[in-house]
VODREN-397142 format. One record per residue: x, y, z of N, C-alpha, C in turn; residue in one letter. Coordinates in steps of 0.001 Angstrom, whole numbers. Atoms other than C-alpha are relative to their C-alpha. Layout:
% VODREN-397142
n.east|n.north|n.up|ca.east|ca.north|ca.up|c.east|c.north|c.up|rest
X|Y|Z|X|Y|Z|X|Y|Z|A .
...
% end
This chain:
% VODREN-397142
n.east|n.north|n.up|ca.east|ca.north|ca.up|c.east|c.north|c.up|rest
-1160|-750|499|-16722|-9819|-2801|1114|-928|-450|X .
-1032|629|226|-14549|-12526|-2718|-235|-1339|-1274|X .
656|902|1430|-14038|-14831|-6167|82|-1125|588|X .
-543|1866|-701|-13886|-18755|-5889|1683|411|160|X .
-1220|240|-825|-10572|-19447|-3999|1035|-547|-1358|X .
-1228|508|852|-7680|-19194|-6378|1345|-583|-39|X .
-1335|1063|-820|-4810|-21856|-5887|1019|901|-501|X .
-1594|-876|150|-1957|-19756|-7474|81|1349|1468|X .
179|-871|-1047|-3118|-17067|-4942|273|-718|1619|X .
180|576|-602|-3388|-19898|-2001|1430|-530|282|X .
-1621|675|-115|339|-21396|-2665|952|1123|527|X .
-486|-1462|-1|1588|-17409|-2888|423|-78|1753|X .
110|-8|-1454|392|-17282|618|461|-1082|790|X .
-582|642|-750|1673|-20300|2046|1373|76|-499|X .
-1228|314|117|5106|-19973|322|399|1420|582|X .
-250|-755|-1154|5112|-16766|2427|-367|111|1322|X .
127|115|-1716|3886|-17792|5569|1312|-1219|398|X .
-1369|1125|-571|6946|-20488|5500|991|675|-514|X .
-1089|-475|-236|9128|-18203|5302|837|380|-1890|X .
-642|43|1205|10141|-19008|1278|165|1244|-966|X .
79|-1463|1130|9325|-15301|-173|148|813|791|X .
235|-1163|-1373|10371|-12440|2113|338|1035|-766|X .
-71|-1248|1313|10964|-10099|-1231|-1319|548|-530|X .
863|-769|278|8723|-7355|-2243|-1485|-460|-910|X .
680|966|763|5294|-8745|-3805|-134|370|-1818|X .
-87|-324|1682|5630|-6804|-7201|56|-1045|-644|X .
-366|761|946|4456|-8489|-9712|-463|-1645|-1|X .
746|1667|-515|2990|-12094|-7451|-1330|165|-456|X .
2185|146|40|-731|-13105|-8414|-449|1111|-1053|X .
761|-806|884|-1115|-10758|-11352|-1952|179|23|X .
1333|157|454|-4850|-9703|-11906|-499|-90|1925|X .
511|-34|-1023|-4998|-10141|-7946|-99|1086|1168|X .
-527|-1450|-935|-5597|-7081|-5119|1085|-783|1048|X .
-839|-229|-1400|-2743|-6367|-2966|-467|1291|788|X .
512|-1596|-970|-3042|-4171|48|937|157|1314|X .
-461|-511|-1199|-1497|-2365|2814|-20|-693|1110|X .
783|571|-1638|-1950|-3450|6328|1012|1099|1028|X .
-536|-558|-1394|-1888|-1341|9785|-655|-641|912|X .
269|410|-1523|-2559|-2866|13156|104|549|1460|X .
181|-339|-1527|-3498|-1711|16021|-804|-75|1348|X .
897|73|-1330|-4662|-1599|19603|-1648|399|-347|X .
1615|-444|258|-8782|-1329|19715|281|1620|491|X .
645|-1187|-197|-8634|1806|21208|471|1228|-461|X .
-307|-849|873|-6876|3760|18264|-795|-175|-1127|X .
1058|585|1210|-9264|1598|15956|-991|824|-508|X .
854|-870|816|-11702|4199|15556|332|1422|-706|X .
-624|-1084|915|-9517|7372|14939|478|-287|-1154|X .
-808|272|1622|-7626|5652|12186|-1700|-320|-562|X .
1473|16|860|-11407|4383|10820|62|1127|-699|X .
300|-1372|192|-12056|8051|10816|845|560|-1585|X .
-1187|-47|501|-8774|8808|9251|-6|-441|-1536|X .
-222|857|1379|-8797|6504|6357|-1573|610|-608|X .
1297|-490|845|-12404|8162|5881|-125|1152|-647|X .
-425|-1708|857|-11068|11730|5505|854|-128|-745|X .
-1391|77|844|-8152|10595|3699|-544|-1178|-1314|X .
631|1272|546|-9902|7865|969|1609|217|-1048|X .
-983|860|1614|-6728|8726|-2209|1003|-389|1265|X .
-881|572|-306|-4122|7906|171|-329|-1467|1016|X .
-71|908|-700|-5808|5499|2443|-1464|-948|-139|X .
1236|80|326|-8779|4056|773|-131|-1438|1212|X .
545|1154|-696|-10601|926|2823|-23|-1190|-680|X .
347|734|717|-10546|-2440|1644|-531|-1118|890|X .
695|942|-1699|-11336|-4518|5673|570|759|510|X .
-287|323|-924|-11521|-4101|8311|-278|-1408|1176|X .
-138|1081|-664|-10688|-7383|10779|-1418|471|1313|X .
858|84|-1198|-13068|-8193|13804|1076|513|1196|X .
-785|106|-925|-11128|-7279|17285|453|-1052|71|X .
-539|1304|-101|-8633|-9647|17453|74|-884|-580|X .
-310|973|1280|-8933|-11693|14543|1218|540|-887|X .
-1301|-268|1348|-5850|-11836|12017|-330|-510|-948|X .
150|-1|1525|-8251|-13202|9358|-1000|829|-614|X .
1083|-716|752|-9853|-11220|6832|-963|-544|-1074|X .
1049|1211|420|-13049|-12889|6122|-356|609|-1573|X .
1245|-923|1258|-14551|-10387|3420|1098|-468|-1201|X .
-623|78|897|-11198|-10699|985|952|-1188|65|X .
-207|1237|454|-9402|-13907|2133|114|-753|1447|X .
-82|361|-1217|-10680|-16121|4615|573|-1120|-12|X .
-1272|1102|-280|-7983|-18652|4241|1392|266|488|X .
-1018|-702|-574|-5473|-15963|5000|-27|286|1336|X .
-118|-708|-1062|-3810|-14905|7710|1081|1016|366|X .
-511|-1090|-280|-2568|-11528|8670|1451|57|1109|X .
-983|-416|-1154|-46|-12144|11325|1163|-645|-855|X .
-1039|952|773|1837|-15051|8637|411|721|-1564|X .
-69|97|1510|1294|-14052|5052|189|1311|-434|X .
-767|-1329|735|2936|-10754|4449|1874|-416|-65|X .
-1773|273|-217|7027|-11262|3570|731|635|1038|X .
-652|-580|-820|7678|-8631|5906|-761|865|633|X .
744|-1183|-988|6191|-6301|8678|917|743|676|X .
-637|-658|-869|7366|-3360|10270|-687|320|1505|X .
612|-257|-1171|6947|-2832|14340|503|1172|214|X .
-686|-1785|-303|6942|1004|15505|-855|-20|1406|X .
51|76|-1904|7067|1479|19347|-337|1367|115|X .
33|-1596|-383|5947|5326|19978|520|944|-1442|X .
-476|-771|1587|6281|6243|16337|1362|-10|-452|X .
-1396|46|966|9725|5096|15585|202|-1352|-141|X .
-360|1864|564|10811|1779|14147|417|-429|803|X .
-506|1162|-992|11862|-1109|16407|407|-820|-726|X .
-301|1128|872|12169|-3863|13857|-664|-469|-921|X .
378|180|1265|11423|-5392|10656|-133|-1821|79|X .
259|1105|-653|10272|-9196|11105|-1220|-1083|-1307|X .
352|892|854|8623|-11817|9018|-878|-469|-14|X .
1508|474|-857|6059|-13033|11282|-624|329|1420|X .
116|-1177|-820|4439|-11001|13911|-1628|-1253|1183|X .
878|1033|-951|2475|-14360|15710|238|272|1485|X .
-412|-405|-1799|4475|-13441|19172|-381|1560|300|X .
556|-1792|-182|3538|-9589|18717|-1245|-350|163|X .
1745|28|420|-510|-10566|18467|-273|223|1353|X .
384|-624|-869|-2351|-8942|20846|-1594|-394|-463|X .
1289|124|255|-6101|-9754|21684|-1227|929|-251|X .
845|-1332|-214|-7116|-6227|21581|323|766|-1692|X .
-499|-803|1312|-5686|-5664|17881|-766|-376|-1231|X .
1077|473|1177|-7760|-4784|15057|1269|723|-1809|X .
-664|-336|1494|-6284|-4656|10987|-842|718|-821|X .
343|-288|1035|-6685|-2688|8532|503|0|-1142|X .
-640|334|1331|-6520|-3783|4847|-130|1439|-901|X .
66|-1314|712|-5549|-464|2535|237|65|-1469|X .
-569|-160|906|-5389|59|-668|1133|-168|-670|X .
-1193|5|75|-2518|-549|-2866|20|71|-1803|X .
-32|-473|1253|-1666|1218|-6025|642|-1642|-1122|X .
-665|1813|842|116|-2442|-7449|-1516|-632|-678|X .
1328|446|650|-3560|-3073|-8215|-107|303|-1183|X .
682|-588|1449|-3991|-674|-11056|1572|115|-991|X .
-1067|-465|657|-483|-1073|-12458|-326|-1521|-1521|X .
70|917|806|-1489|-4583|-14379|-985|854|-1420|X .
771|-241|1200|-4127|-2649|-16600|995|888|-739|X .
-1441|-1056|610|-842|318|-17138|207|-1244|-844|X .
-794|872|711|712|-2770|-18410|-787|-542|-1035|X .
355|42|1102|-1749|-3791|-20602|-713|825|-1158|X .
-360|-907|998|-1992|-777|-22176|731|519|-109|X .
-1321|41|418|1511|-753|-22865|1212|1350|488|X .
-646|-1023|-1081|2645|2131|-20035|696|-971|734|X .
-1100|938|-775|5957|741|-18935|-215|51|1687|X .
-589|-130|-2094|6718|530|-14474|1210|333|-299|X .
-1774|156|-114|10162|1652|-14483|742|-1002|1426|X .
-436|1007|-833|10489|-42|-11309|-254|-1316|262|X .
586|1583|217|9073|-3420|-12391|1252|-461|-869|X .
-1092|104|977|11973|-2945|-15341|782|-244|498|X .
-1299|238|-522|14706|-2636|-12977|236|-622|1299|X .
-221|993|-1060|13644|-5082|-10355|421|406|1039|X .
-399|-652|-1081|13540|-2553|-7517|-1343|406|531|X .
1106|-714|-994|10773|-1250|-5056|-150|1029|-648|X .
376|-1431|815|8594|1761|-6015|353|516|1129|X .
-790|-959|-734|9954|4941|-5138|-1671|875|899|X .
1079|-329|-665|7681|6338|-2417|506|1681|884|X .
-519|-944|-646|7883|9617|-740|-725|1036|645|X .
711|-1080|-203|6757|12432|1636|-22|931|-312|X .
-246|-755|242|5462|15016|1266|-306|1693|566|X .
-230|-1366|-1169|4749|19119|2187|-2096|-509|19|X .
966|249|-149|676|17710|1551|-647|-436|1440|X .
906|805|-1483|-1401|17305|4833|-1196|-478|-192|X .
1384|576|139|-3398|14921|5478|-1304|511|979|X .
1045|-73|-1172|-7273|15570|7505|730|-571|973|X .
-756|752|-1573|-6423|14733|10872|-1761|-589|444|X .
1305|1002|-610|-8581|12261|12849|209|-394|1191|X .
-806|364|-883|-8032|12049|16060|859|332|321|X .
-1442|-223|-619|-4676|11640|17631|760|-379|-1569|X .
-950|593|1634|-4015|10756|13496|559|1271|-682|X .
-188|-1382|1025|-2264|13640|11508|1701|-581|-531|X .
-1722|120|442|1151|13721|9499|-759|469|-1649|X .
427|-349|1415|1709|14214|5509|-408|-1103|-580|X .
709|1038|1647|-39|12610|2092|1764|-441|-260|X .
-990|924|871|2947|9783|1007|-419|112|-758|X .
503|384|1287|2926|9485|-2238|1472|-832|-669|X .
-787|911|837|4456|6769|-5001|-119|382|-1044|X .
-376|-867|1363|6154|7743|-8267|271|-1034|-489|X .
-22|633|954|6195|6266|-11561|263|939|-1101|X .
-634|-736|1299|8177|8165|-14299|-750|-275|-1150|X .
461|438|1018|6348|8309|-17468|-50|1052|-1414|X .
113|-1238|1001|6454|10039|-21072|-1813|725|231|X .
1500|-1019|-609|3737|12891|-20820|-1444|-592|-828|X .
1492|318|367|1105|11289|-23118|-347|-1253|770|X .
184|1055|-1093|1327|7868|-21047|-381|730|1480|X .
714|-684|-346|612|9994|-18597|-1108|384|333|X .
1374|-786|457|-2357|11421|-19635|-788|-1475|-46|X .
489|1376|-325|-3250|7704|-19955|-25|-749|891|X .
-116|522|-1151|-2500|6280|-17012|-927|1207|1040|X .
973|-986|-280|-4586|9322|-15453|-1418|-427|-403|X .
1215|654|279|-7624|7862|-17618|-247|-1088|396|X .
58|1596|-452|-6631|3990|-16549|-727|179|1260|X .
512|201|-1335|-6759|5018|-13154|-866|521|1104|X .
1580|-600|-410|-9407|7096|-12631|-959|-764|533|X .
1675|1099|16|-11663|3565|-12905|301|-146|1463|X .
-328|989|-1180|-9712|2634|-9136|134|768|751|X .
388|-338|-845|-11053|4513|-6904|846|-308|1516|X .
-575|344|-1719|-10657|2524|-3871|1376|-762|211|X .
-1244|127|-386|-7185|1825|-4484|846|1261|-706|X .
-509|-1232|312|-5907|5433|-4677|-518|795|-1297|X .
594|-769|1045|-7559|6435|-8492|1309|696|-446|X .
-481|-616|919|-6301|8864|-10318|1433|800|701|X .
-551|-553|-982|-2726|10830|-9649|-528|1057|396|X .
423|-1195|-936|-2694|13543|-7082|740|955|-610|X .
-788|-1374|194|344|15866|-8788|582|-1335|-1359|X .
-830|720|793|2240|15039|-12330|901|1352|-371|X .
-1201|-687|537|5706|16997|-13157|528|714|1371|X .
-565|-1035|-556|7580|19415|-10982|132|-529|1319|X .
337|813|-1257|8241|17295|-7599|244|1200|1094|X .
-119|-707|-1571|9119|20366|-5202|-1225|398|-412|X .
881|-738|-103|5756|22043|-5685|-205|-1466|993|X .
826|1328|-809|4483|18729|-3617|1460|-194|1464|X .
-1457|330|-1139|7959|19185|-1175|1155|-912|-68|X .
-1418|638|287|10353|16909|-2618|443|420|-697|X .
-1285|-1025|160|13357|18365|-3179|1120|-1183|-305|X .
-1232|687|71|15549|15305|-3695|-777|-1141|-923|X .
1364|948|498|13315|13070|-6238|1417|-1494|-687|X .
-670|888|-684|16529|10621|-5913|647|-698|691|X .
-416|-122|-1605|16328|10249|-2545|-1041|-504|241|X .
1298|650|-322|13147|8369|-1822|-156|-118|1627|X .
21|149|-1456|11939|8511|1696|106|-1804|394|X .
49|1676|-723|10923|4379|1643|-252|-258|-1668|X .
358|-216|1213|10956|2563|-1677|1784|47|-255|X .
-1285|242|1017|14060|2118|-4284|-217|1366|-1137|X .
-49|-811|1393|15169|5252|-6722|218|-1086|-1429|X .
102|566|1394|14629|4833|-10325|597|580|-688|X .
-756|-805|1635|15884|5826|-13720|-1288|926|-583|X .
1305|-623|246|13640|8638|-14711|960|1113|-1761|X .
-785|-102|1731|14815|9532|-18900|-615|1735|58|X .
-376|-1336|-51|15068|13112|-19668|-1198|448|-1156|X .
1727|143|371|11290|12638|-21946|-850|-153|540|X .
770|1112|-618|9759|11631|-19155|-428|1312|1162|X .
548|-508|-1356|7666|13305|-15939|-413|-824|1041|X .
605|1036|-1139|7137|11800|-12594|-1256|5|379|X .
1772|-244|-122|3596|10954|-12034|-458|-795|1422|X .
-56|233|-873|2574|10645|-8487|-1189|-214|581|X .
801|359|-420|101|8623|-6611|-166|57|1516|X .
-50|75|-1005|-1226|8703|-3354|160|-1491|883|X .
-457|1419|-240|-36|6032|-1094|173|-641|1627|X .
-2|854|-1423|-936|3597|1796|887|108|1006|X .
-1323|-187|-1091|2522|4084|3514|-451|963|1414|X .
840|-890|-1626|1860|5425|7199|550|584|676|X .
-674|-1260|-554|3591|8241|7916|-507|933|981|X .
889|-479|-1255|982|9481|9882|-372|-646|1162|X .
-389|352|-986|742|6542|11631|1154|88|1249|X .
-942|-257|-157|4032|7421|12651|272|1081|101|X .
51|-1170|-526|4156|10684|13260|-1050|-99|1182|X .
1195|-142|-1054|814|10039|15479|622|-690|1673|X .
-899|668|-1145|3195|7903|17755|-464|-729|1431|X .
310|818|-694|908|5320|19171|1521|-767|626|X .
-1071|1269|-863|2949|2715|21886|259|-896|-800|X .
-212|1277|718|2510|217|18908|-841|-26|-1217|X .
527|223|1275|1901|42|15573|643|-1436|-878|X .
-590|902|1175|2122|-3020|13183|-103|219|-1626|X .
-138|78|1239|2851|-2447|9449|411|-817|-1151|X .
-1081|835|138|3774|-3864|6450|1007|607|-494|X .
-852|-314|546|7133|-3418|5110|-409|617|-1442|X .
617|-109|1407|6829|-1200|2166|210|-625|-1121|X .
-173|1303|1193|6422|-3409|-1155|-253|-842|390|X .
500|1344|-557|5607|-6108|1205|-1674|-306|328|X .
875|36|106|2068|-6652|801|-1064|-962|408|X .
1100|790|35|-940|-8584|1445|-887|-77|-956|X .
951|729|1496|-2695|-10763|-1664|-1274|-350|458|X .
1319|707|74|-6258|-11130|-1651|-432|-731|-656|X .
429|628|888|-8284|-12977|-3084|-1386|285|-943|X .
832|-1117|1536|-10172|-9767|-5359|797|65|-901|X .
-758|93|1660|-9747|-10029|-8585|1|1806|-126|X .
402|-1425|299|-8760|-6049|-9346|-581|321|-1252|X .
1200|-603|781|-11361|-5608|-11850|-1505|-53|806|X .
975|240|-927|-13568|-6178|-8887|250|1754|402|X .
-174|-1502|-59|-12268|-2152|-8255|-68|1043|-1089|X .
406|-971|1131|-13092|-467|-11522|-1217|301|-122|X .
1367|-721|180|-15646|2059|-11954|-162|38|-1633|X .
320|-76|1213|-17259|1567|-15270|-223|1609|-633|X .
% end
């Protein structure tokens, strides 16, 4: 799965495990997958499995770690999970505790990762077929948000489908719908386009996690499903590790390694 070892990808990661990049990865390692990450104790490890199996657009699979390892051999076994994200969030009983950089003193020998999907994958092909990001334009986090959608429950796992918005005129649209159809296992195609309360948001500049955008008065919001773990969080394990949203983990898949022909 994994290509020969790409040095722009390799530097990425060490100029965020020393601390030098702790800003959102939009936009690092073009052409390369980013992904989610949740962590947890082994013995929530198999409900979330489950979880991410009933749920594939919002929480598709891309690793899972061995117990207790923080590297992920299958997509980059030079990485490591506890260093090379800019930012992680820790949630104590389903509510935030802190936001942290490097999560080496949190590691636990009983904690397994999971790498998730991450719509930033399929936004490079948008771009080269000439479907703007509004939030790549204005150098802000995508706008992310819950919603009235439930997800399968798995387990002690339940809460709503997050989803991430990207404003777009309606025939881009309709194209970006065909782009991302090919990417499956990083969310595919959207889940809802126009009208944001039918999906429960009621404030569409008001973002639950994520930066509001400029959304032009030609334009419809087109909404993807999205890694963010709201259900983790609602499910209100003793300890969850995340990452900060926009703060990501770079592999080393090339995302055309995720297109369905």
């Amino acid at each position: 799965m994994v290509n020969d070892t790409n040095e722009q990808v390799n530097e990425i990661r060490k100029m965020i495990r020393k601390g030098d990049w702790t800003k959102p990865t939009t936009g690092l390692a073009p052409g390369y997958t980013q992904a989610n990450l949740v962590i947890l104790p082994k013995k929530y490890a198999y409900d979330f499995l489950l979880f991410c199996m009933r749920n594939p657009k919002t929480c598709p699979l891309i690793e899972v770690t061995d117990v207790g390892s923080s590297i992920p051999h299958k997509t980059a076994p030079d990485g490591d999970l506890k260093t090379d994200l800019p930012k992680y969030r820790i949630y104590r009983n389903g509510e935030f505790a802190e936001e942290v950089t490097d999560i080496t003193s949190y590691w636990q020998d009983d904690f397994v990762s999971f790498l998730i999907g991450c719509s930033f994958t399929f936004e490079k092909p948008l771009l080269e077929n000439g479907i703007p990001i509004r939030y790549i334009e204005e150098g802000r986090n995508v706008s992310m948000y819950k919603t009235n959608i439930a997800c399968e429950s798995a387990g002690i796992f339940e809460g709503p489908v997050v989803v991430s918005m990207r404003p777009m005129k309606p025939a881009d649209a309709i194209r970006a719908t065909q782009i991302t159809s090919r990417f499956p296992s990083v969310h595919g195609a959207p889940i809802h386009i126009g009208d944001p309360s039918l999906i429960g948001i009621d404030a569409i500049d008001s973002p639950d996690f994520g930066d509001a955008v400029t959304i032009h008065e030609d334009e419809v919001p087109v909404f993807w499903g999205c890694g963010v773990t709201a259900a983790v969080m609602a499910s209100k394990p003793e300890l969850v590790i995340t990452h900060a949203p926009g703060h990501m983990f770079i592999t080393d898949v090339k995302d055309e390694e995720h297109a369905v022909i």
